[in-house]
C-alpha positions as CSV (number, residue, x, y, z in Angstrom):
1,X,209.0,-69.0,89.3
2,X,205.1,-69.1,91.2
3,X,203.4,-71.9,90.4
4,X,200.3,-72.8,91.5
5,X,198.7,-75.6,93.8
6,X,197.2,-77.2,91.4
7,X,200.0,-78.0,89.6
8,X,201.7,-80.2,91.9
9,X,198.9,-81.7,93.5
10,X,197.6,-85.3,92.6
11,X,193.7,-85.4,92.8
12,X,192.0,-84.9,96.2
13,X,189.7,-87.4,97.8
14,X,185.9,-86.3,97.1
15,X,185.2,-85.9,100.5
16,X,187.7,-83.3,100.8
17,X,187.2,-81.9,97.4
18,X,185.3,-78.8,98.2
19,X,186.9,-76.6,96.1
20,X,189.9,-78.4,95.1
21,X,191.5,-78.4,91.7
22,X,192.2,-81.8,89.8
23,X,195.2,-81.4,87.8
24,X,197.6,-84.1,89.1
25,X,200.9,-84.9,87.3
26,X,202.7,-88.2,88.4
27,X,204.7,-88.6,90.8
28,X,204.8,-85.1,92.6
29,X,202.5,-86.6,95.6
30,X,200.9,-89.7,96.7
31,X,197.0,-88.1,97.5
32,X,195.1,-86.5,99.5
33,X,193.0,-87.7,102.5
34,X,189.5,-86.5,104.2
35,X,190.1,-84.8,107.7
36,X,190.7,-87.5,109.7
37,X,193.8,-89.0,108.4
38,X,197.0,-87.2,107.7
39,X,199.5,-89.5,109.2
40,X,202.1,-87.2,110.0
41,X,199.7,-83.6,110.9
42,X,196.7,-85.0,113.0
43,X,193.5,-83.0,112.9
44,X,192.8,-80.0,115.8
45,X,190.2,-81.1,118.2
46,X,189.8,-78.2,120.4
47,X,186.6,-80.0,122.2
48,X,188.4,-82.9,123.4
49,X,192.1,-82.1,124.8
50,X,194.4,-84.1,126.1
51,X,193.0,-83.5,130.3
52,X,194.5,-86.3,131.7
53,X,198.9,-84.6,131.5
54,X,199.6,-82.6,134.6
55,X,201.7,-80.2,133.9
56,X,205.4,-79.7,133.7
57,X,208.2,-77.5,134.7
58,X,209.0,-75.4,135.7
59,X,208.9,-73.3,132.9
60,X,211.7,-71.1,132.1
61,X,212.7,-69.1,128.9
62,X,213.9,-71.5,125.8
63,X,217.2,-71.1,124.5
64,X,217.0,-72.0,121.5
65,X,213.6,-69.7,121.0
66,X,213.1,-67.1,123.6
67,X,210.1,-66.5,122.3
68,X,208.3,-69.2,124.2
69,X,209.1,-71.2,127.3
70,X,210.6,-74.8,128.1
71,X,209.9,-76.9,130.8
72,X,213.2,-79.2,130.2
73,X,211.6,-81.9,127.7
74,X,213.4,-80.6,124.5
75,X,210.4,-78.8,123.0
76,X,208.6,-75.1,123.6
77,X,205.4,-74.8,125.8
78,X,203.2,-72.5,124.2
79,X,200.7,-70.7,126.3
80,X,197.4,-69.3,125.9
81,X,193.6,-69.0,127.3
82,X,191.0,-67.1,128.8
83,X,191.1,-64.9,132.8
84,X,188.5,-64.1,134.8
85,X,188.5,-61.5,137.8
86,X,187.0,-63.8,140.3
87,X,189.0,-66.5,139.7
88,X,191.0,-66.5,143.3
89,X,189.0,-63.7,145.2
90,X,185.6,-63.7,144.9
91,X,183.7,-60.8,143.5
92,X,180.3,-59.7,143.6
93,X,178.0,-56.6,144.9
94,X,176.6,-58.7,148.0
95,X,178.8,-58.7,151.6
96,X,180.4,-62.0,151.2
97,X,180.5,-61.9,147.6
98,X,179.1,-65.2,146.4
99,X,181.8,-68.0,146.0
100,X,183.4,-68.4,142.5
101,X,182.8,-71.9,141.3
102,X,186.6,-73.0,140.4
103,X,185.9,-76.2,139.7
104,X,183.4,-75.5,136.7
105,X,186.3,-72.7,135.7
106,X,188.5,-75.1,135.0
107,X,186.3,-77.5,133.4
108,X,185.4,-74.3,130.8
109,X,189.4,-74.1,130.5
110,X,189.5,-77.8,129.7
111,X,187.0,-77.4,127.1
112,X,188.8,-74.4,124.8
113,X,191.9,-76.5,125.1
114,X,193.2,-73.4,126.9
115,X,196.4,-73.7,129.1
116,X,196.8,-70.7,130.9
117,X,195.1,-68.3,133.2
118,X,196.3,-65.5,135.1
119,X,195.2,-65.7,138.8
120,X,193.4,-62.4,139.7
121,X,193.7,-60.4,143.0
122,X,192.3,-57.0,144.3
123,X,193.4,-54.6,146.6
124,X,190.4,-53.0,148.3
125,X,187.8,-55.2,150.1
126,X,185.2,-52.8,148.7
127,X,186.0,-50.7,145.5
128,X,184.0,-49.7,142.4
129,X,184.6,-51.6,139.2
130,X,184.9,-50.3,135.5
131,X,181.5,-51.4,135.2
132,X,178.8,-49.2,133.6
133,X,176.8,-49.5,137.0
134,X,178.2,-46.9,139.1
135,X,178.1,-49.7,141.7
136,X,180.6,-50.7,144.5
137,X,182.2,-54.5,144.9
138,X,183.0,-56.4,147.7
139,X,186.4,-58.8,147.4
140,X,187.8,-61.5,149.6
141,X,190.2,-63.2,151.0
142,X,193.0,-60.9,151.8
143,X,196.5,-61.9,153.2
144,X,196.4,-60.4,156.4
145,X,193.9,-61.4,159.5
146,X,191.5,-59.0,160.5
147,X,191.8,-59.2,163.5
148,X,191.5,-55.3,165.3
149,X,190.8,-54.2,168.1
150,X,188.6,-51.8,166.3
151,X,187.5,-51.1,162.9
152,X,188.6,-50.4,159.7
153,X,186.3,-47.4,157.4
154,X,184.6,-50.5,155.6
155,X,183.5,-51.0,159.0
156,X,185.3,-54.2,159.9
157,X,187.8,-55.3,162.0
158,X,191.4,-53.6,161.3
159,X,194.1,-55.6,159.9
160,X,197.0,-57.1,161.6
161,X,199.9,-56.6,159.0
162,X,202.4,-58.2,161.2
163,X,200.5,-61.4,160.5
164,X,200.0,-63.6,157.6
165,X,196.9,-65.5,157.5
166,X,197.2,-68.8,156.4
167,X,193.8,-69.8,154.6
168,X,194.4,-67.5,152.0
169,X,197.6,-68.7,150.7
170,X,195.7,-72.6,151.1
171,X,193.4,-71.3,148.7
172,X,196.2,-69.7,146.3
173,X,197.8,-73.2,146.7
174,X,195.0,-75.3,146.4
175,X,193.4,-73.5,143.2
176,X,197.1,-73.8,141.5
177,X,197.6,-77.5,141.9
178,X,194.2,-78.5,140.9
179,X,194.8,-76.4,137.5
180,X,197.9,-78.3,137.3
181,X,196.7,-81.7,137.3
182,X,194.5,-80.4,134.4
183,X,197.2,-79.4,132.2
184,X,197.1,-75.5,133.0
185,X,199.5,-73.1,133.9
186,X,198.6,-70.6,136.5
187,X,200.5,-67.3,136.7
188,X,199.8,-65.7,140.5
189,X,199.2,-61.8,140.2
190,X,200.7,-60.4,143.3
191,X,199.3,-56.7,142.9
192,X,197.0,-54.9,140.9
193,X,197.4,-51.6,140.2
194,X,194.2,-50.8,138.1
195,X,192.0,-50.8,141.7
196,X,194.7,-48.2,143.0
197,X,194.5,-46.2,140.0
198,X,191.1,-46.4,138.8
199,X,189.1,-48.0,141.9
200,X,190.9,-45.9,144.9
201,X,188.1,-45.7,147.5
202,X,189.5,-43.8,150.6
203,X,185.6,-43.1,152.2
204,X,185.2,-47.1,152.9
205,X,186.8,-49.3,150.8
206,X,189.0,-50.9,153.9
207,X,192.3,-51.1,152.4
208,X,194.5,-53.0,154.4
209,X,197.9,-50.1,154.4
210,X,195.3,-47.0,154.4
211,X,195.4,-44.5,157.8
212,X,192.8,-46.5,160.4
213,X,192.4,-49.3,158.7
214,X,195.7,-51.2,160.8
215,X,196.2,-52.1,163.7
216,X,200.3,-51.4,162.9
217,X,200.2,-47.3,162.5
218,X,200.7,-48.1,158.2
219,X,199.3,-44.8,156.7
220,X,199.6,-45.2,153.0
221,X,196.8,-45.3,149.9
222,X,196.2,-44.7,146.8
223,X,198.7,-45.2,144.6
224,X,201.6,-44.5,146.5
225,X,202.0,-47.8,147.8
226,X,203.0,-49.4,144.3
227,X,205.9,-46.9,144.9
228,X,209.0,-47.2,146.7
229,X,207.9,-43.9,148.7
230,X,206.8,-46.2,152.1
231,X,209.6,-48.5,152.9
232,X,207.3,-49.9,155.6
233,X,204.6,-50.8,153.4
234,X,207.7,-52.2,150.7
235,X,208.9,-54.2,153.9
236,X,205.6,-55.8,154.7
237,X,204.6,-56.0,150.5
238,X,208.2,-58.3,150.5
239,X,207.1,-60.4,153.3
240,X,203.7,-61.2,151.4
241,X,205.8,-62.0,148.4
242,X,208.2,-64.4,150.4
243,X,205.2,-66.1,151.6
244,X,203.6,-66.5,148.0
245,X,206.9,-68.4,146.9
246,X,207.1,-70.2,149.9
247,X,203.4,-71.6,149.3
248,X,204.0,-72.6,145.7
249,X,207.9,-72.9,144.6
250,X,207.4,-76.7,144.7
251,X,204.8,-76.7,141.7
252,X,205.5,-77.1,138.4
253,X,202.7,-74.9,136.3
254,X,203.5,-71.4,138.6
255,X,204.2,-68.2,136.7
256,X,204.4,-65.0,138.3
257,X,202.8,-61.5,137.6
258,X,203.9,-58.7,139.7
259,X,201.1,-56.1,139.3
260,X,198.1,-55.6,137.0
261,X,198.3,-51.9,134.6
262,X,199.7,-50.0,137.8
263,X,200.4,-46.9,136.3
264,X,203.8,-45.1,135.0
265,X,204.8,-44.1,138.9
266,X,205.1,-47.9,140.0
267,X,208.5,-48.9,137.4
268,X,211.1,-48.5,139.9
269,X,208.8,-50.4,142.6
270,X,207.7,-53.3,139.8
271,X,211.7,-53.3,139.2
272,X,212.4,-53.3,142.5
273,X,209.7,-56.9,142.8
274,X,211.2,-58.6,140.0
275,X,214.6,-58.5,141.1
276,X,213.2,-59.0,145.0
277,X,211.3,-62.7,143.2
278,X,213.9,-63.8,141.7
279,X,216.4,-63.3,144.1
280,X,214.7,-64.6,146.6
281,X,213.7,-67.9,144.6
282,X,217.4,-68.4,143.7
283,X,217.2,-69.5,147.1
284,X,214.5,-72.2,146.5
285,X,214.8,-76.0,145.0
286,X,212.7,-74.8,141.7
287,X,212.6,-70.9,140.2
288,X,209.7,-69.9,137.9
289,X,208.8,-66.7,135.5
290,X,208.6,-63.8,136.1
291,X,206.4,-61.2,134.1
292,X,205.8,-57.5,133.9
293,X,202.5,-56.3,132.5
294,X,201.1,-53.3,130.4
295,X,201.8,-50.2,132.7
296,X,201.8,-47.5,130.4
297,X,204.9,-47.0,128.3
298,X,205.7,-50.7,126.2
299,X,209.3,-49.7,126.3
300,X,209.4,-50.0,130.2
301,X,208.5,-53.6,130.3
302,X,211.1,-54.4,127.7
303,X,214.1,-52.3,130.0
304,X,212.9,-54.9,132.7
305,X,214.8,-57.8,134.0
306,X,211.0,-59.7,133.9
307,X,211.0,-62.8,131.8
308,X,208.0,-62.7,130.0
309,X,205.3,-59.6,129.2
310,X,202.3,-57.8,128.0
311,X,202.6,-54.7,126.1
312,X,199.6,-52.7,125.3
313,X,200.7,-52.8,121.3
314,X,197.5,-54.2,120.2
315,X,199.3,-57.0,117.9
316,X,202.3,-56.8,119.8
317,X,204.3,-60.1,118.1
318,X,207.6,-61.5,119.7
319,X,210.9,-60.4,118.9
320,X,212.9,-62.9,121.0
321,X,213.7,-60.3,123.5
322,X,211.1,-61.3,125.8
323,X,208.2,-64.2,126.3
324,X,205.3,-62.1,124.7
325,X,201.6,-62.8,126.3
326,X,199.8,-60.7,124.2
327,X,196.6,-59.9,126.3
328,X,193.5,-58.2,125.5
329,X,193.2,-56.8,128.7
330,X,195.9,-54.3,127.9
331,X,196.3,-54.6,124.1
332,X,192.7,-54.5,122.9
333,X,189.9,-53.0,125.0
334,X,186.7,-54.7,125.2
335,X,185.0,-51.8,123.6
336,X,186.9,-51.8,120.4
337,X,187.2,-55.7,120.4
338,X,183.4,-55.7,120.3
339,X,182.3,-53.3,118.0
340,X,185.1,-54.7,115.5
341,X,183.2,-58.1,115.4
342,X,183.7,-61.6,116.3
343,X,186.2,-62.2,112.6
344,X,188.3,-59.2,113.4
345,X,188.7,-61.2,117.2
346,X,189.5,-64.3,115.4
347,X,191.9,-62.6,112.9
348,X,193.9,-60.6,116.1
349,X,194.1,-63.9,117.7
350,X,195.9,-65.5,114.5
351,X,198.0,-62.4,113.8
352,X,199.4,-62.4,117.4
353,X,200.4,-66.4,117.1
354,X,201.8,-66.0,113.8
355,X,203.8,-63.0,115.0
356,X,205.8,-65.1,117.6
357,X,203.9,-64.4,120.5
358,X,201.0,-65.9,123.0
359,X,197.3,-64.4,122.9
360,X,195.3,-64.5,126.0
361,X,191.7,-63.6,126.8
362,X,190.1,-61.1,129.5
363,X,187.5,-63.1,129.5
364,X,183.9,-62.0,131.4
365,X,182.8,-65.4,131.9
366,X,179.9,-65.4,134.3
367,X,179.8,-61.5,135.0
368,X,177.0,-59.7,133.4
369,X,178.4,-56.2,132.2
370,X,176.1,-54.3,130.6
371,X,176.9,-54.4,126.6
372,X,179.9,-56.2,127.3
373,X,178.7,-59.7,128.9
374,X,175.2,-61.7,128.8
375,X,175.8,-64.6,130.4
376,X,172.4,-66.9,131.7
377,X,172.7,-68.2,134.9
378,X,176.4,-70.6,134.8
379,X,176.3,-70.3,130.7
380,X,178.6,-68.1,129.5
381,X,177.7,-65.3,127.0
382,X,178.4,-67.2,123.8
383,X,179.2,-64.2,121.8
384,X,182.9,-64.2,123.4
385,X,183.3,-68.1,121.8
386,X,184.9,-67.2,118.8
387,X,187.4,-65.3,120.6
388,X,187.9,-68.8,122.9
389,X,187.8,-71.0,120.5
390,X,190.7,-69.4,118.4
391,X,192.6,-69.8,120.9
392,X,192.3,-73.1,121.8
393,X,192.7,-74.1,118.2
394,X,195.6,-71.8,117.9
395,X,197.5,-74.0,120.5
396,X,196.2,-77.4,119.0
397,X,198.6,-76.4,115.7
398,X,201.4,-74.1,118.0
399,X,201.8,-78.1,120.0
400,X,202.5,-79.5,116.7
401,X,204.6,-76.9,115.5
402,X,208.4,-77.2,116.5
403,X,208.5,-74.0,118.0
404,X,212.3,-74.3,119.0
405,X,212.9,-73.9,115.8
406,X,210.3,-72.2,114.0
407,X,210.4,-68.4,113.8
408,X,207.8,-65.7,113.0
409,X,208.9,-64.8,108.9
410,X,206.5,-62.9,107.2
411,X,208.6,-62.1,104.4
412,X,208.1,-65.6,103.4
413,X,204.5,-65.3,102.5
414,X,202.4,-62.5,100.6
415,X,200.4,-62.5,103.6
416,X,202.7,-61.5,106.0
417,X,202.3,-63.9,108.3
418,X,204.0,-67.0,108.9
419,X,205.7,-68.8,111.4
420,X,208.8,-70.9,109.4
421,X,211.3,-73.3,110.4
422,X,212.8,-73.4,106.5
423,X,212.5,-77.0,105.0
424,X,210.8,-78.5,107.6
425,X,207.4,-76.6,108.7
426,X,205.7,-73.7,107.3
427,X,202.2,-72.4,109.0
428,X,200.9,-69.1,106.8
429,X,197.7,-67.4,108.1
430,X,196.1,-65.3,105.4
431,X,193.1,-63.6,106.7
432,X,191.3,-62.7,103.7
433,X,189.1,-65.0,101.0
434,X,192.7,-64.6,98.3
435,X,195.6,-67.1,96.8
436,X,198.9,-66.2,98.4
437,X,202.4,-66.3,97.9
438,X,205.0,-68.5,99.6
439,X,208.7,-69.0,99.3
440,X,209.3,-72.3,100.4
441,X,212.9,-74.6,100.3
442,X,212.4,-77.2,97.8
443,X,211.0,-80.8,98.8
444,X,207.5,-83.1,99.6
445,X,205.6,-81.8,102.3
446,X,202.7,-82.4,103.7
447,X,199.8,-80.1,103.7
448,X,196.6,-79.3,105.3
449,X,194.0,-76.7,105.1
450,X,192.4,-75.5,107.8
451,X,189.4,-73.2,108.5
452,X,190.0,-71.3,111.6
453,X,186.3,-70.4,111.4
454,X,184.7,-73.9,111.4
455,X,187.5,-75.5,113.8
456,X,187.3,-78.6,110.7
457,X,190.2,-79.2,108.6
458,X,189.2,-79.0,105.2
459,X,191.7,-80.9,103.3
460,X,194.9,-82.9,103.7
461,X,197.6,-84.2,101.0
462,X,200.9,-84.1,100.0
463,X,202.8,-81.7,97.9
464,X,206.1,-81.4,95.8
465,X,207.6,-78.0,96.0
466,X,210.9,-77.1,93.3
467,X,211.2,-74.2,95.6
468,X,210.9,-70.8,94.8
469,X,207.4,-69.1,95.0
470,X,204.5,-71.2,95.4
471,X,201.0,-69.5,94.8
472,X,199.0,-71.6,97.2
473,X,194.6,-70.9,96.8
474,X,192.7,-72.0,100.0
475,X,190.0,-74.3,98.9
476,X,186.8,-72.2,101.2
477,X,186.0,-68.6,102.0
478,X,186.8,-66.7,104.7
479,X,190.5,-67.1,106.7
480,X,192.3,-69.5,106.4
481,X,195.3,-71.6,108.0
482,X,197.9,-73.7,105.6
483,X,200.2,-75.9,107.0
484,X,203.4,-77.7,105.5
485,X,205.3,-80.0,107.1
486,X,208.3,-82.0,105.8
């Protein structure tokens, strides 16, 4: 039988009655409260997040949900937030590229109540960008010294690829435990592939394992060296990864990334590095994720032995197979997430969550990209907050979810989209001004109504459910967020 809100709902408190119906037979709740009070929800604050809780691990998959990671407390650690390409090598069209203000970075991360950032790197010391410019960018640091004698086709000393050199991996280190004493989780990309595929410059773009630019005889470039083709250049890529683990096993808020959207002929090598990592960890007092992202086929990053992923499905949910980071970078191109507007970003961002998986952010930040990214001066563009602000007040409700337990069930609801642990917690999105439908166990629950567009919650209460179908109307316009807890 669907019955409707108002017919088990005592009368709301006028300053949440915006909207609200009246009708309030005894004894089926005990009232509603304005947004600052539910005792058992808590209201969202995405501008003022806990900053002060280093953070814990390390992570691995949960158990009890493999949908999401545990660091060992008993409950799921749910990760999202916004990247930036400059965020570990700096980036920039002038030779050194001007240094990227980490500090302030994290301090932007803080803010959105964001978690998570993936920790850029770049192959070429001087490549071209997918910028609309036509114009070339310088990168560094690199791993290896350059050292010669002579000079590389960027016109700089050669590299020494028998050597490591040690201020790089200070910074990796040192960038990685400063997000961690804010709360953030850092997940190292080791390779990308998008500068070997997209960005190969072979005239002067100094890559380190490209004919000349060695001092060690390594001839190999393009895209062959994110293939098992060169064991040489697979001997000296494992040494660079032993080094990486060796500089951060010890921290708590690591994740690992093996390459950035390398292309269909790196799966065997990418294989190869996953199984290299965690091997080579199991040797090590701590062991952290590993993840595979979008390289073309979805299906290959599911076949992997990586722990978490990011598919290029644009609302790629998770099935429990896998630890789904749903990112735009590979899922929904900049193009197509601007000219669908800043409520079809909010809506994706929703949709992925509810679906059982993470959303994340390729975030511009301080880059200005010409009809992608505006920013003024250290002010970010704001046109991209709706898209950070989801996310932070995404994870504000996914930490007071039990997420052990609760399950992506779209069945449940007329609006497809619902995370449900059955008789204890129900969160529905429904992304369109409508009443829906949900099927919830009998009981009193509490609820709140939130509006995913204004960050306020609009109105709290309790609520007796019989059970059955429950026709539930959201009291503004727009999306909207319901949650029931028991």
């Amino acid at each position: 039988m669907t019955r409707t809100l108002a017919a088990t709902l005592l009368v709301l408190s006028a300053s949440c009655a915006t909207g609200a119906t009246s009708s309030a037979p005894v004894g089926t709740a005990d009232g509603g409260q304005d947004a600052g009070g539910s005792p058992d929800a808590g209201t969202p604050d995405a501008g003022t997040p806990d900053a002060g809780t280093p953070a814990a691990g390390p992570l691995r998959v949960d158990p009890l949900n493999p949908r999401y990671f545990t660091d060992g407390s008993g409950k799921a650690v749910f990760l999202t937030g916004s990247h930036t390409w400059g965020n570990f090598r700096d980036r920039g069209l002038t030779d050194p590229p001007a240094p990227f203000d980490f500090n302030a970075y994290l301090d932007f991360l803080v803010a959105h109540n964001h978690n998570f950032f993936r920790l850029w790197t770049w192959e070429q010391p001087h490549s071209w960008n997918n910028n609309t410019d036509n114009q070339k960018r310088f990168f560094t640091p690199f791993p290896w010294p350059r050292t010669g004698p002579g000079l590389a086709n960027d016109g700089k000393p050669k590299f020494d690829l028998s050597q490591l050199d040690q201020p790089y991996f200070d910074r990796m280190r040192a960038r990685i435990v400063a997000a961690g004493a804010r709360g953030i989780y850092v997940s190292v990309m080791l390779f990308d592939g998008w500068d070997l595929v997209n960005a190969w410059n072979s005239t002067d773009g100094g890559f380190p394992f490209a004919a000349g630019n060695n001092v060690n005889g390594i001839s190999s470039g393009g895209v062959e060296p994110q293939t098992l083709a060169n064991a040489a250049v697979t001997q000296l890529q494992e040494a660079y990864v032993r080094k990486v683990v060796d500089t951060v096993d010890d921290l708590d808020n690591v994740l690992y990334e093996i390459a950035n959207e390398t292309g269909g002929s790196s799966i065997s090598w990418q294989y190869h590095f996953i199984d290299f990592l965690k091997q080579y960890e199991a040797g090590k007092p701590k062991r952290h994720p590993v993840g595979m992202t979008w390289a073309g086929i979805d299906a290959d990053l599911y076949a992997s032995n990586a722990d978490w992923i990011s598919p290029g499905a644009q609302l790629a949910g998770g099935d429990g197979r896998k630890v789904v980071l749903n990112d735009t970078d590979h899922s929904y191109y900049w193009v197509g997430l601007k000219a669908d507007g800043t409520a079809a970003q909010q809506t994706w961002a929703w949709k992925v969550f509810l679906s059982g998986a993470s959303p994340l952010f390729m975030d511009p930040y301080l880059e200005a990209w010409a009809g992608r990214n505006s920013p003024t001066g250290s002010t970010p563009d704001p046109y991209w907050e709706t898209m950070r602000n989801a996310l932070g007040r995404i994870r504000s409700y996914a930490d007071r979810l039990d997420l052990e337990r609760a399950t992506p069930q779209g069945s449940l609801s007329s609006t497809g989209y619902c995370l449900a642990n059955p008789g204890a917690q129900y969160l529905v999105y429904q992304p369109a001004s409508a009443a829906f439908t949900l099927q919830a166990l009998a009981g009193t629950y509490s609820f709140e109504w939130f509006n995913p567009t204004t960050g306020a919650v609009a109105q709290t209460g309790t609520i007796a459910l019989a059970g059955g179908s429950q026709q539930f109307t959201p009291p503004f316009s727009g999306d909207a967020v319901l949650l029931l807890s028991r």
